[in-house]
N, C-alpha and C positions, 0 to 999 in steps of 0.2 A: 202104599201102593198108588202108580199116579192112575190118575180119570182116565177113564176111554175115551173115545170121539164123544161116541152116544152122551156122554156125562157130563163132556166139555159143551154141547149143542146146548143139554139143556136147562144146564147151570145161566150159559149168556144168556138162553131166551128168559127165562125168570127175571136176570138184571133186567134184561133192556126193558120186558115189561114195568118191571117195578120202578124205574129211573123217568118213564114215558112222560109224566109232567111235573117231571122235578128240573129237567134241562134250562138253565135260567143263560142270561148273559154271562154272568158271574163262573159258570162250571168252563171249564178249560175242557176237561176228560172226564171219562171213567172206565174202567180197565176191570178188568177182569184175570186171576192169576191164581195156580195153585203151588203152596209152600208150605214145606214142610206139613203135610198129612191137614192145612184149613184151605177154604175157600178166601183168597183174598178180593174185597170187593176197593178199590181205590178210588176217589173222585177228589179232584185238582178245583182249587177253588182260586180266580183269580185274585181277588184280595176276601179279608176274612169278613167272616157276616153269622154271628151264630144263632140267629133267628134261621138265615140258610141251614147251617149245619147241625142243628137241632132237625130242621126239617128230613133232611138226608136220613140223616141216624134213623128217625121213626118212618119214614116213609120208603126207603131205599132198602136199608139192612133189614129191619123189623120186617119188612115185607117179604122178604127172599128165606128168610132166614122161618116164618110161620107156614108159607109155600109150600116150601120143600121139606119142613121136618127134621130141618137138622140144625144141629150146634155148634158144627164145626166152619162155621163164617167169622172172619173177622172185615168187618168194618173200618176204611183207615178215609179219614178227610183232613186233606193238606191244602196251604195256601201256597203259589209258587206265581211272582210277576214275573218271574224272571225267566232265562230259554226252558224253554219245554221240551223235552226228546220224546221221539214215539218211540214206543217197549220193545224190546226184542221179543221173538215167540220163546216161549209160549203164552206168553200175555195176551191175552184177547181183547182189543179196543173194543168197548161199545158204543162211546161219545169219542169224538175228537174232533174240539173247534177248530174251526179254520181259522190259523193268522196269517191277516196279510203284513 
């Protein structure tokens, strides 16, 4: 069954809370999308750094994922230098760096 609005609102407000002092140089995005019955949380890492994605993992998903009570989150961090497209909807941006 997909989210309602109400469930979409307050899925992102928990990311973006949880995401609040994780945004570095280094994060490109982070998106927000629901597939197949989980919560996908995405964050686009300009080059790799797993001291970062270590952080993410505990600080980002652990937190959304203690929050809100449920299991069904998947946590996904990728590195991409390369073009970046922004998501079609239903994807919900919460981060999106500006490149000039």
């Amino acid at each position: 069954m997909e989210p309602t609005v109400a469930q979409w609102n307050a899925k992102y407000v928990n990311v973006a809370y949880a995401a609040l002092g994780e945004i570095s140089p280094n994060v490109r995005s982070i998106t927000l999308d629901w597939h197949e019955g989980k919560w996908v949380i995405k964050v686009v890492l300009q080059e790799e750094d797993l001291e970062e994605i270590e952080r993410i993992q505990e600080d980002i998903f652990t937190d959304v994922e203690a929050s809100d009570g449920e299991s069904n989150i998947q946590g996904m961090v990728e590195t991409n230098a390369g073009p970046h497209d922004f998501p079609d909807p239903p994807t919900r941006v919460i981060y999106w760096r500006r490149e000039l």
